[in-house]
N, CA, C and O of each residue as an XYZ file, in Angstrom:
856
protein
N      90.833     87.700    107.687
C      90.493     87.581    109.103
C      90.010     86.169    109.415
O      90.489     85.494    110.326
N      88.950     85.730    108.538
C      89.094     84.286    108.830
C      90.032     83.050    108.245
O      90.024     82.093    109.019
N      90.523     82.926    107.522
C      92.014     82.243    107.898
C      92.673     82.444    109.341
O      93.021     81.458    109.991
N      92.844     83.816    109.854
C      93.572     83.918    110.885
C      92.918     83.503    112.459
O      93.325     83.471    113.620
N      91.931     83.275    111.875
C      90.674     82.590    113.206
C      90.093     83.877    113.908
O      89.567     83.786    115.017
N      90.165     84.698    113.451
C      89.566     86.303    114.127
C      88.184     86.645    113.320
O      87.822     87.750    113.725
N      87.228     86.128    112.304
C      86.479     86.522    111.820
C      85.112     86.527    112.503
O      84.039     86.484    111.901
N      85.314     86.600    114.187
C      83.794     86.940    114.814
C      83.933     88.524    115.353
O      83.030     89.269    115.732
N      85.659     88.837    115.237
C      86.075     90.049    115.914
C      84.882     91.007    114.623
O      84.504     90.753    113.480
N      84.615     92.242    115.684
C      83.952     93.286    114.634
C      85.530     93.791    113.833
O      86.646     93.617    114.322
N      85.231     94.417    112.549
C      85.856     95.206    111.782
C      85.605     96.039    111.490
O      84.444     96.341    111.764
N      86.378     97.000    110.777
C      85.336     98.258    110.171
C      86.393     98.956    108.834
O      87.618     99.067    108.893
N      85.679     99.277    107.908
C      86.344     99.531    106.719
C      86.691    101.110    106.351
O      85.679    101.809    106.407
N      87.869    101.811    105.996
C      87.841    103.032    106.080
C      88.886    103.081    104.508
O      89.676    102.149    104.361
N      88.849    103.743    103.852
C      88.923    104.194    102.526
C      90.561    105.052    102.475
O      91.418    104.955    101.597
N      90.587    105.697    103.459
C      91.672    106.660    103.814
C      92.515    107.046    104.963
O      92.402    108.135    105.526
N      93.556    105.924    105.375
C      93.900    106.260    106.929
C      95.028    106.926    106.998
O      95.751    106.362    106.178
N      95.517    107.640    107.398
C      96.917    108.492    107.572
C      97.811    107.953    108.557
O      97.200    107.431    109.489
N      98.751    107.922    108.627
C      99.927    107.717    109.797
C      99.457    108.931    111.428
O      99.649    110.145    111.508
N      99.024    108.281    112.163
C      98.629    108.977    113.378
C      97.027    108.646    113.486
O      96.435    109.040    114.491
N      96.368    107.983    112.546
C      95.425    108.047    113.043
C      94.968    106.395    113.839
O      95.902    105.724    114.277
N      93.552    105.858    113.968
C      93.419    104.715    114.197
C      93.448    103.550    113.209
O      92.895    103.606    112.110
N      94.069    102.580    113.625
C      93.782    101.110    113.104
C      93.645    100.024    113.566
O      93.974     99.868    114.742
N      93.101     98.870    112.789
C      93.200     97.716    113.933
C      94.217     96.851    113.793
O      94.780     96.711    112.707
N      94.618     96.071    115.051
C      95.555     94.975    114.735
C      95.321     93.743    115.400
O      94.491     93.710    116.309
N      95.946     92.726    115.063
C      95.798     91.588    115.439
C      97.017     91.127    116.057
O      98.110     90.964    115.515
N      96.619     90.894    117.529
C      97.638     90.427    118.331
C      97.685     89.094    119.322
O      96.837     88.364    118.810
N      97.941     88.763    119.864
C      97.895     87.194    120.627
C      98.210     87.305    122.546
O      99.179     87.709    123.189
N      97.149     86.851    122.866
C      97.291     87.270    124.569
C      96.745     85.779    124.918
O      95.856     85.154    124.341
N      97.531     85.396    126.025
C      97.372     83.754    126.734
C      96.847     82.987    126.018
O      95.948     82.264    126.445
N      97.391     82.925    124.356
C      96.854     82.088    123.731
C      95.478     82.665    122.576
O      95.201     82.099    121.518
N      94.861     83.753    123.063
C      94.398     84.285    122.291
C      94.338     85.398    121.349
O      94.857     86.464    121.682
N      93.678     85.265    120.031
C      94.066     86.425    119.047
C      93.048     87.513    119.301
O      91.960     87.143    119.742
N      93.167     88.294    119.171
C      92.078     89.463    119.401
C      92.809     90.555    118.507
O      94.009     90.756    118.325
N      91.559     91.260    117.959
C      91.537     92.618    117.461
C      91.160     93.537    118.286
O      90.164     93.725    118.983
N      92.730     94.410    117.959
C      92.499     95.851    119.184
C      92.395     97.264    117.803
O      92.683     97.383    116.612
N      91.810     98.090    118.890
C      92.277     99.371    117.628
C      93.895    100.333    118.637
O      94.091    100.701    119.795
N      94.430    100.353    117.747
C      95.740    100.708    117.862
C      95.930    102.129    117.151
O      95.228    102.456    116.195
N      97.148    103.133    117.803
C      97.041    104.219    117.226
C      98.364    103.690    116.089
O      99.244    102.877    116.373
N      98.153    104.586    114.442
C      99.634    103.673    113.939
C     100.582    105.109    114.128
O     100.679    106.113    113.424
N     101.056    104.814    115.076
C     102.238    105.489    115.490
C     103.367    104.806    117.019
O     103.431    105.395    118.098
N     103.939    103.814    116.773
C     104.070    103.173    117.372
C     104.956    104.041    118.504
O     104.901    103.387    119.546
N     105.789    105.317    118.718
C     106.238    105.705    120.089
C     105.155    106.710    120.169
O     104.829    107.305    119.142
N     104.420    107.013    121.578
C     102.979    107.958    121.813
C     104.080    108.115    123.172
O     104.810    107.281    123.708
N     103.785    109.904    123.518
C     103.668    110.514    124.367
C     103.542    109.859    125.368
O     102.923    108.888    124.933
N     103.720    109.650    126.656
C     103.207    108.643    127.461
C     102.280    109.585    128.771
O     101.549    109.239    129.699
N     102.722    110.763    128.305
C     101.280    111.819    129.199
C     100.486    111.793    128.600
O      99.395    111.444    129.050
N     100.635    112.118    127.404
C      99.222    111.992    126.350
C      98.365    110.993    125.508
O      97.283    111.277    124.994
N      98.954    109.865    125.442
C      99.128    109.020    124.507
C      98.630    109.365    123.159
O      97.867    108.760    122.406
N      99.235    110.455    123.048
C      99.242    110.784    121.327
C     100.848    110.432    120.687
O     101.962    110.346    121.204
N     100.413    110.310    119.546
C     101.759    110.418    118.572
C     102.756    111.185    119.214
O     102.362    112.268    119.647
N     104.351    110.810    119.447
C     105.008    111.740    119.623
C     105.592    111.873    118.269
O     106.027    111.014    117.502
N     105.480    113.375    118.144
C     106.091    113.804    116.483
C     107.441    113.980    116.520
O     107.755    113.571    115.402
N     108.195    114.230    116.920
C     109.141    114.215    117.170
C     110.179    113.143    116.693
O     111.397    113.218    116.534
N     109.064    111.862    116.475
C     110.100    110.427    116.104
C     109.337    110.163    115.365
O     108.143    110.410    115.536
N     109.901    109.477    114.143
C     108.612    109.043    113.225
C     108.464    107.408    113.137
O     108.847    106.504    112.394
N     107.993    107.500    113.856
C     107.707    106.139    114.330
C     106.198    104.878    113.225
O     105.619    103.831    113.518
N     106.184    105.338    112.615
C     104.911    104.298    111.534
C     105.195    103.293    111.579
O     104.842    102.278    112.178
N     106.302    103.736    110.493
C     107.110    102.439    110.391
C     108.093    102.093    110.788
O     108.842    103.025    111.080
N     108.540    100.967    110.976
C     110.085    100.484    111.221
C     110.672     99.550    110.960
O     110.344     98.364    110.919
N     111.989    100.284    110.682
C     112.678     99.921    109.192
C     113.027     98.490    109.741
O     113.271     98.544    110.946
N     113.110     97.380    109.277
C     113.755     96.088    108.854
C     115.298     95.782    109.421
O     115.712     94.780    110.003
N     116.116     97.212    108.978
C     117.643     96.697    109.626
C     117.546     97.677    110.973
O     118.672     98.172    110.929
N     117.262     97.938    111.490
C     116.945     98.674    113.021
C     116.086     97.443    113.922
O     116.164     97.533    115.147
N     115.582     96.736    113.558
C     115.002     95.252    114.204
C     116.158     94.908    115.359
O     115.775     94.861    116.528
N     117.189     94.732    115.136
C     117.903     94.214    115.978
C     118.936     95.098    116.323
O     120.123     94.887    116.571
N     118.208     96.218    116.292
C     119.518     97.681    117.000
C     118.829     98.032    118.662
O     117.893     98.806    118.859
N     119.690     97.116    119.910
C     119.216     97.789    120.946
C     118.696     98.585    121.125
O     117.604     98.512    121.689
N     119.198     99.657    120.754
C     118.772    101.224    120.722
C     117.391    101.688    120.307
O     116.789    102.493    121.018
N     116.774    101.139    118.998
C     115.954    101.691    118.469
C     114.316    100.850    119.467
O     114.147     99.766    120.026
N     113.513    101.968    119.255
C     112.394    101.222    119.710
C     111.816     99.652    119.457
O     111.427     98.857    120.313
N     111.886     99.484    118.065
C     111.547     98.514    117.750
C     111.796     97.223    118.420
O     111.041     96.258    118.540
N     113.140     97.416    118.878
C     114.045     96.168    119.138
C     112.867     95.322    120.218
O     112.448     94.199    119.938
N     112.496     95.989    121.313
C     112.069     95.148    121.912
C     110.474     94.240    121.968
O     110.120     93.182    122.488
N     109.729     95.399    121.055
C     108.626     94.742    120.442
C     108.500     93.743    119.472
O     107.515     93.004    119.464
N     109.647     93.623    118.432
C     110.333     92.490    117.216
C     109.967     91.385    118.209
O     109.134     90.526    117.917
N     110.703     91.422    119.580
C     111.047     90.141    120.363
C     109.428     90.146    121.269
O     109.030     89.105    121.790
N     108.734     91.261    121.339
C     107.686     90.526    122.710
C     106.558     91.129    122.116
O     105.823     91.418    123.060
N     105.994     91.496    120.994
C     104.622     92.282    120.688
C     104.594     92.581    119.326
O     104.490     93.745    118.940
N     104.722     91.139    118.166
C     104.585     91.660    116.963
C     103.000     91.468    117.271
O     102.418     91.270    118.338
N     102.392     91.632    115.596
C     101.057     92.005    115.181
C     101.264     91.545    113.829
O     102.319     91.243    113.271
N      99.423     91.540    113.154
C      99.315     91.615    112.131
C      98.123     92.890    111.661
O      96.939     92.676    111.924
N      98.418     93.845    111.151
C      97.451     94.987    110.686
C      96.816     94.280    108.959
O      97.525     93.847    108.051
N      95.714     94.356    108.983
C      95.307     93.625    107.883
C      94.770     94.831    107.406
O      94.157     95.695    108.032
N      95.250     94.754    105.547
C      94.188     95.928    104.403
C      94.080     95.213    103.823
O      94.701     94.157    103.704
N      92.913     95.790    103.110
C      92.775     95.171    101.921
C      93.581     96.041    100.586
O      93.371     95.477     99.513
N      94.516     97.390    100.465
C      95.195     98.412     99.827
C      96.250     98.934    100.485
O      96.681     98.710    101.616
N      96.525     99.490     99.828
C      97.679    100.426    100.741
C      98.353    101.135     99.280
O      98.441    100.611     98.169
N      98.784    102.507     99.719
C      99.277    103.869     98.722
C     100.270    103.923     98.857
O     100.552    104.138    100.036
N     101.557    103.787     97.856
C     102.632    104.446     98.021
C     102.919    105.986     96.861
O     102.397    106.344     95.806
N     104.068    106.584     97.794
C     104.117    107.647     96.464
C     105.497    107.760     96.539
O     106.214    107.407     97.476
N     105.863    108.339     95.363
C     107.322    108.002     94.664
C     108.276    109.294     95.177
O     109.233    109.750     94.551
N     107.982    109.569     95.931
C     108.664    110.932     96.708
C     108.543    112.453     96.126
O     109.025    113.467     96.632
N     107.833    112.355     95.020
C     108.148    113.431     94.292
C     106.645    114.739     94.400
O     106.565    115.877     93.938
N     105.700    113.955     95.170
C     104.725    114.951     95.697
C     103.520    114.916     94.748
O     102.534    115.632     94.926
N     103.667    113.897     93.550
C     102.797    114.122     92.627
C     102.437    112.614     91.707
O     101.670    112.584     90.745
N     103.155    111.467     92.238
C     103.237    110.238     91.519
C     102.578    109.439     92.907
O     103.104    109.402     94.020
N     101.729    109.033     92.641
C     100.754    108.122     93.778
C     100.128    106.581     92.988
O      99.339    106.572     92.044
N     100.724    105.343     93.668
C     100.004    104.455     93.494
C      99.450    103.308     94.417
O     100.216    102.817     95.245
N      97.975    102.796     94.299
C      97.570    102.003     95.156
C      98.226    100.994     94.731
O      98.981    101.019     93.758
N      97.946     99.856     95.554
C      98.503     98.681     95.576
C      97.627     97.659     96.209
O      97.111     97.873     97.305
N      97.425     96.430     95.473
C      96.161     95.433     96.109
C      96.863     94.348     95.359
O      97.533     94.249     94.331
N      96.254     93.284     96.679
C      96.725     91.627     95.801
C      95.272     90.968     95.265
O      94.154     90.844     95.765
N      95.911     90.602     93.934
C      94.576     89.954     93.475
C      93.939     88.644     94.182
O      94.507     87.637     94.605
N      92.827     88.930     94.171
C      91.914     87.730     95.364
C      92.686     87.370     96.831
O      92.930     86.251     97.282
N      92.915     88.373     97.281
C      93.521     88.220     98.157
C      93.897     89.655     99.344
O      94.665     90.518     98.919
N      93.327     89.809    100.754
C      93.437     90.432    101.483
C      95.050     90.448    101.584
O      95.871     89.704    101.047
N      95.264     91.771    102.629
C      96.820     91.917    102.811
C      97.296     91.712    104.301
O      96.759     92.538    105.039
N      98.312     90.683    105.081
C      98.209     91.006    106.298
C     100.142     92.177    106.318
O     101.288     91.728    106.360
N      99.856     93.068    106.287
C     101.356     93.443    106.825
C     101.651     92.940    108.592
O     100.936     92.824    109.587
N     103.002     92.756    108.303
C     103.953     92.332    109.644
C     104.129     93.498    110.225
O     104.752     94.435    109.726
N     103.452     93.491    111.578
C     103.694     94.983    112.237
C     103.864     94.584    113.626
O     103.280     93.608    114.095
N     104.957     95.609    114.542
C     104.996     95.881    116.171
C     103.510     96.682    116.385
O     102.737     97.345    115.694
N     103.616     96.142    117.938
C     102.578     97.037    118.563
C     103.568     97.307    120.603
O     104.371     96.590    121.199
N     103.045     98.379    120.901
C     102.954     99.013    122.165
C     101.556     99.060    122.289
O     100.555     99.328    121.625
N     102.126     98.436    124.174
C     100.588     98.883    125.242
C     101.256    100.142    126.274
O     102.415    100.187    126.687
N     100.244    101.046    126.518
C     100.399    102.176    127.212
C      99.689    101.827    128.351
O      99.400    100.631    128.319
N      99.297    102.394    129.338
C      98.211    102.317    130.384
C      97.509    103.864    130.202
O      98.204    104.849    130.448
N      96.595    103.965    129.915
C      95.829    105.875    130.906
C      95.584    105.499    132.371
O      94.885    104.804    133.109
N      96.874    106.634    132.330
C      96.515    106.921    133.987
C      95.518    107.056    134.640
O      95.540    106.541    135.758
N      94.235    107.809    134.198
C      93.095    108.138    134.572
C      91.875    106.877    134.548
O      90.945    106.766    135.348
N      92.148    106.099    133.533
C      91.150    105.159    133.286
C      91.784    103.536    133.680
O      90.979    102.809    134.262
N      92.902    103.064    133.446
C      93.421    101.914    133.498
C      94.012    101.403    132.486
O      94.941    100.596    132.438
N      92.990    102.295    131.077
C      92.794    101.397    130.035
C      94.200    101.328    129.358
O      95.136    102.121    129.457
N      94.092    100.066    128.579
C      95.226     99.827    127.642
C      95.061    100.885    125.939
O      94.158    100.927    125.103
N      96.097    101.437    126.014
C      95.729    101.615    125.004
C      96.921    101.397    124.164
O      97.986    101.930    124.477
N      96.799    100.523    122.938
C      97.621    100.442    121.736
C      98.297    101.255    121.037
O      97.529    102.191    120.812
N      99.375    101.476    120.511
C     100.232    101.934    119.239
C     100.721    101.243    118.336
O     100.969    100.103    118.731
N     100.942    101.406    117.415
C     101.336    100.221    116.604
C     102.344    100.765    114.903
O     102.315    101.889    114.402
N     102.929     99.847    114.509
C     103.876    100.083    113.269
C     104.197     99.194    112.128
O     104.596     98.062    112.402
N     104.072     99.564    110.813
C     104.520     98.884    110.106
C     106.211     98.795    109.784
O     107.100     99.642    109.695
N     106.154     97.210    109.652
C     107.911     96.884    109.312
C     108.509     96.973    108.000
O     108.217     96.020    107.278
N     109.227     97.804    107.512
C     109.465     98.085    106.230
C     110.574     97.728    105.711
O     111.534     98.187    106.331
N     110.920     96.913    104.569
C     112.107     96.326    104.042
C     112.614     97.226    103.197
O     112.051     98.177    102.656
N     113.890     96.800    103.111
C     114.936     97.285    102.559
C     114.564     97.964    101.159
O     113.415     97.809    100.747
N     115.607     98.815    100.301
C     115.290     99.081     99.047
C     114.723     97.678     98.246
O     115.262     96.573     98.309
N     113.745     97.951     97.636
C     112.523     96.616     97.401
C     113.274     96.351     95.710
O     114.242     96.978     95.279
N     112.624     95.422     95.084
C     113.176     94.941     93.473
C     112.676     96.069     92.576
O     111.800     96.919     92.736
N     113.884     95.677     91.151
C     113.606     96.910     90.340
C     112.295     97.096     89.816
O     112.019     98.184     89.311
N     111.264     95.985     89.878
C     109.637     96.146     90.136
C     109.186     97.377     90.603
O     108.436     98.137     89.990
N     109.754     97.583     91.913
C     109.272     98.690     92.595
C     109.766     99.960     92.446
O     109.274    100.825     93.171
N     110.874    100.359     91.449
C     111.431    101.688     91.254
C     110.703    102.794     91.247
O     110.743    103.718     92.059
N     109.922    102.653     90.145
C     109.008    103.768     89.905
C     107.726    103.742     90.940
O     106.685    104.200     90.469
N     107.698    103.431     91.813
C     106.411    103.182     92.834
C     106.901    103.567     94.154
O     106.163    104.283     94.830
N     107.876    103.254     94.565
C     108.628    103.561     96.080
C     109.774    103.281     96.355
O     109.913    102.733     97.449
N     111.168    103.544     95.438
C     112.411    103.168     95.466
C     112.770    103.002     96.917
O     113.554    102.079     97.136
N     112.361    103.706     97.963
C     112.843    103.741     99.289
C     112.999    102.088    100.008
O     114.030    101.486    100.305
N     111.639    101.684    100.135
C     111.379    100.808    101.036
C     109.700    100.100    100.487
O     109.066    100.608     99.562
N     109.203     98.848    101.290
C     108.254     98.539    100.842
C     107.838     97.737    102.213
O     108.548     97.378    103.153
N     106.614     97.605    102.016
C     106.473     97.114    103.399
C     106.053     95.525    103.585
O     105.308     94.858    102.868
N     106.656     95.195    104.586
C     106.432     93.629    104.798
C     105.224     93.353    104.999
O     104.504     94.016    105.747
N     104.761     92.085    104.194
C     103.405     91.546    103.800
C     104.055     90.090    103.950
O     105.058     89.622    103.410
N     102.803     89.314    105.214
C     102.997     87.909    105.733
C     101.987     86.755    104.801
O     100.834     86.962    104.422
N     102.668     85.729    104.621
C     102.063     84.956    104.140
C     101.156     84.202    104.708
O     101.536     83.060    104.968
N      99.502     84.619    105.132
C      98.592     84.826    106.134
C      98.500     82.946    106.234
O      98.205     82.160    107.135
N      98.832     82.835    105.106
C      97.896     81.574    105.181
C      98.682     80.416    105.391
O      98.230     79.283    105.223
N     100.336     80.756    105.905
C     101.525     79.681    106.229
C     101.044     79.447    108.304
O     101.495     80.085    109.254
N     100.513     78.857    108.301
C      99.904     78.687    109.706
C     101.341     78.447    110.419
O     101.132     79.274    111.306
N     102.424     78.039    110.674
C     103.516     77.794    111.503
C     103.924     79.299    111.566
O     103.791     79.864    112.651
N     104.572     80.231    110.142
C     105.021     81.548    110.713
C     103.936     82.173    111.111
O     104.239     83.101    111.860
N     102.773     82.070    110.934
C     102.066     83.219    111.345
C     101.879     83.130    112.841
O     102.115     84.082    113.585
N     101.280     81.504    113.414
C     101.576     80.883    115.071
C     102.718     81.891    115.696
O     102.626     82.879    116.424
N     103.870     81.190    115.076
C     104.999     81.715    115.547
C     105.287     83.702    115.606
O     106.000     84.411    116.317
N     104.635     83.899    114.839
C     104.796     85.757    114.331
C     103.598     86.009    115.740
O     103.698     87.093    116.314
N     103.094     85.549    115.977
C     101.846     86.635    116.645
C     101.998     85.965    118.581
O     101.458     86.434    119.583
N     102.915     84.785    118.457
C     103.160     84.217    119.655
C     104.102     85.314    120.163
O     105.026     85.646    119.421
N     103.926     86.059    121.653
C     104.655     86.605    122.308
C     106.089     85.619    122.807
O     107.146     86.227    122.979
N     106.067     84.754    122.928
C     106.634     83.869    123.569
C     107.503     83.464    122.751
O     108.394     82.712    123.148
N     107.449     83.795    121.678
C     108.395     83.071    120.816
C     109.778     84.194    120.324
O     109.548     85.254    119.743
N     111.069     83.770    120.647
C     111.934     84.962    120.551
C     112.991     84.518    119.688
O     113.991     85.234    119.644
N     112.970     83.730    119.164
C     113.921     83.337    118.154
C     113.320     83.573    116.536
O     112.762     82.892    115.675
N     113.910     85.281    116.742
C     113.412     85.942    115.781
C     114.453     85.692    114.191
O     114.135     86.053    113.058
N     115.633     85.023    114.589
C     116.489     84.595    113.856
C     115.413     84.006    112.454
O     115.482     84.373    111.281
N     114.463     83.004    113.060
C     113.562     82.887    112.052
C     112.898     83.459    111.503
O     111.873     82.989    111.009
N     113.158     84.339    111.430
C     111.869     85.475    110.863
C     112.917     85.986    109.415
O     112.352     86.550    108.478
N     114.094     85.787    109.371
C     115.065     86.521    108.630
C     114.505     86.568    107.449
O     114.322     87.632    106.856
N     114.074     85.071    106.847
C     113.769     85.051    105.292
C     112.652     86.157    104.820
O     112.666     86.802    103.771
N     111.605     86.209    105.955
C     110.730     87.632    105.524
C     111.125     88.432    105.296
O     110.707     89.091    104.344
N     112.361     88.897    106.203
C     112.663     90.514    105.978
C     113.617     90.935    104.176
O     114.228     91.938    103.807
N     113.340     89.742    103.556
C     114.311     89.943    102.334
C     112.857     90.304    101.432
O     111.840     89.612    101.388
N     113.063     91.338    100.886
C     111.886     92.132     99.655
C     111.840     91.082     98.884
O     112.774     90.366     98.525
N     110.161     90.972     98.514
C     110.040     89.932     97.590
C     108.371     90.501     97.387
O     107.690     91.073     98.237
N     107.942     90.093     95.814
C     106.760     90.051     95.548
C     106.069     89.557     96.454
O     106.636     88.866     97.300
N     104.905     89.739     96.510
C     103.926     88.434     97.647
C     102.499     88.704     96.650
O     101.827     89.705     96.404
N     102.429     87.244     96.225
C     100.844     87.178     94.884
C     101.120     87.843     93.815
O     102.212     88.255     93.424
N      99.857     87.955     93.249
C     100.257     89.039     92.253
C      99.652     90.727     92.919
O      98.841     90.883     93.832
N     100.135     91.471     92.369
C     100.109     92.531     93.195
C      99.467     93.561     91.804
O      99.871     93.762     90.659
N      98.452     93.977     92.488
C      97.852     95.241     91.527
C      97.471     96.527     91.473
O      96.589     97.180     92.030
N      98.760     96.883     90.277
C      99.511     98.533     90.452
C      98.181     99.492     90.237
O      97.248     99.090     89.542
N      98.156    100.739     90.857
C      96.827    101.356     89.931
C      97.550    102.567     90.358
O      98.076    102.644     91.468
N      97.588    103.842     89.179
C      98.299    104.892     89.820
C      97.335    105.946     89.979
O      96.665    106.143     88.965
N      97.053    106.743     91.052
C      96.305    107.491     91.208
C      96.888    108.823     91.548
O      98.080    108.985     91.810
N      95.712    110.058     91.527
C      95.647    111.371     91.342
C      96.762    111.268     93.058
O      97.989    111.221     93.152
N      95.836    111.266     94.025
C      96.834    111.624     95.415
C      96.228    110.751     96.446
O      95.012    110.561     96.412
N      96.975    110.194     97.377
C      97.133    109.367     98.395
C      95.421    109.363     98.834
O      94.879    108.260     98.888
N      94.922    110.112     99.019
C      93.790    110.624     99.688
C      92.417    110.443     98.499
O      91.260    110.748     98.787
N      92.822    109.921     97.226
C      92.009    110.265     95.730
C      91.952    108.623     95.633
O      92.299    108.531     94.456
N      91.747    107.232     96.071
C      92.094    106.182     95.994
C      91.342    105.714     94.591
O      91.884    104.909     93.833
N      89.825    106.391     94.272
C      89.635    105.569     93.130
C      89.532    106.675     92.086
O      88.800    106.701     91.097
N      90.349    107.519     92.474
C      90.729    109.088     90.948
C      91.621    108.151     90.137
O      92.820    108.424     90.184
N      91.246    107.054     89.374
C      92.422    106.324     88.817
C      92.691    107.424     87.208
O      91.883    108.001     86.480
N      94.007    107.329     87.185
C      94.322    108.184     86.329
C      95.092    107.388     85.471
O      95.610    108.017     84.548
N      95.380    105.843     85.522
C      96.249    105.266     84.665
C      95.401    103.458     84.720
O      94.934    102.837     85.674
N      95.516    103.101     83.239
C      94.990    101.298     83.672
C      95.986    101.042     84.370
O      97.050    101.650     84.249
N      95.686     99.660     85.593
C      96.298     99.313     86.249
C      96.949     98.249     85.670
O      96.557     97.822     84.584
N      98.229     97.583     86.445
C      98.655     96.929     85.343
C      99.628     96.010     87.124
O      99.843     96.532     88.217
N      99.941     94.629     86.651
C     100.109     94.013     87.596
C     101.942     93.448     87.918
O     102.746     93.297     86.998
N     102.115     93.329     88.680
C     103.439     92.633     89.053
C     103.350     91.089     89.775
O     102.942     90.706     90.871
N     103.754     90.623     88.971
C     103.827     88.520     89.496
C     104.810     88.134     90.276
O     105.970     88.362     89.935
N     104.461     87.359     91.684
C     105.589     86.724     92.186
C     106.732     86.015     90.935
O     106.425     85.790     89.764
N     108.034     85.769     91.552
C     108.445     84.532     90.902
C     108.272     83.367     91.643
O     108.466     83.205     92.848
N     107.867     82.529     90.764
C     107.881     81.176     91.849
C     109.120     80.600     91.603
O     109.891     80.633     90.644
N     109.137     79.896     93.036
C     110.267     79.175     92.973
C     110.637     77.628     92.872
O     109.912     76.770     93.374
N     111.662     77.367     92.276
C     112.081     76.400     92.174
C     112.445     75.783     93.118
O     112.928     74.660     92.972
């Protein structure tokens, strides 16, 4: 948060968040960054502004970015974000293989859309928001989340991040090299009991290294 110039915003730390519930994000208005709390379900009801279940909207996928059709499309171009953890759980589809995931010395910002709603009743804005998820990730990641993995920004490259959180900026063409799966730091595996069990560690953790490049 402070790299990103937001470290007077309050925060607040929660151990266990689910898809539908609250989070915060970091977004950019006339120049300024501010932390909102956002629901992470980025399409909400627009009578209710709850989750509509119906679409599963968390995340969104990487090659749907530039599909008219899909929601995403138009937030990619006018309302990215950055949702910052310090963890995040994946599980291997099988209902029973769960592992956290943390970068060593190092907070996480994932690349995420956000939606503003209005309440009718009050005025207020209220947020939704989504993580952007890349493609089938490296054979690193097989046994952890063959599906997909989620995009993690390099907080501390001040031009993409300017450019990522600027509404104004629509030449998303640049953004391409992110959306290709890649390590980011070193990353540290820990496999646990269940999504919800974060420090039931049931295995030593053991780490995965960027490659650097040449």
């Amino acid at each position: 948060m402070k790299v990103l110039g937001v470290e007077r915003h309050p925060i607040y730390s929660k151990p266990d968040i689910a898809p539908g519930s609250v989070i915060q994000i970091i977004h950019e208005r006339n120049g300024n960054r501010l932390v909102s709390d956002a629901i992470w379900w980025l399409f909400l009801n627009p009578a209710t502004l709850k989750p509509n279940y119906k679409y599963s909207s968390f995340n969104s996928r990487s090659d749907k970015l530039n599909s008219k059709s899909a929601v995403a499309y138009k937030p990619y171009r006018e309302s990215r974000c950055i949702i910052p953890v310090s963890a995040f759980v994946e599980g291997l589809g099988d209902k029973k293989t769960y592992h956290k995931i943390s970068i060593e010395g190092s907070a996480i910002a994932f690349g995420g859309l956000y939606k503003e709603y209005i309440n009718g009743d009050t005025g207020e804005s209220v947020y939704s928001a989504s993580v952007i998820t890349l493609p089938p990730p490296l054979p690193e990641w097989q046994d952890i989340h063959p599906k997909s993995m989620p995009l993690i920004l390099p907080f501390a490259n001040k031009e993409i991040i300017d450019k990522w959180l600027d509404p104004n900026f629509i030449d998303v063409d640049q953004f391409t090299d992110l959306l290709e799966p890649k390590i980011q730091g070193t990353q540290r595996i820990t496999k646990i009991a269940k999504a919800s069990k974060w420090n039931d560690e049931i295995e030593a953790p053991f780490v995965i290294r960027a490659i650097a490049q040449s």
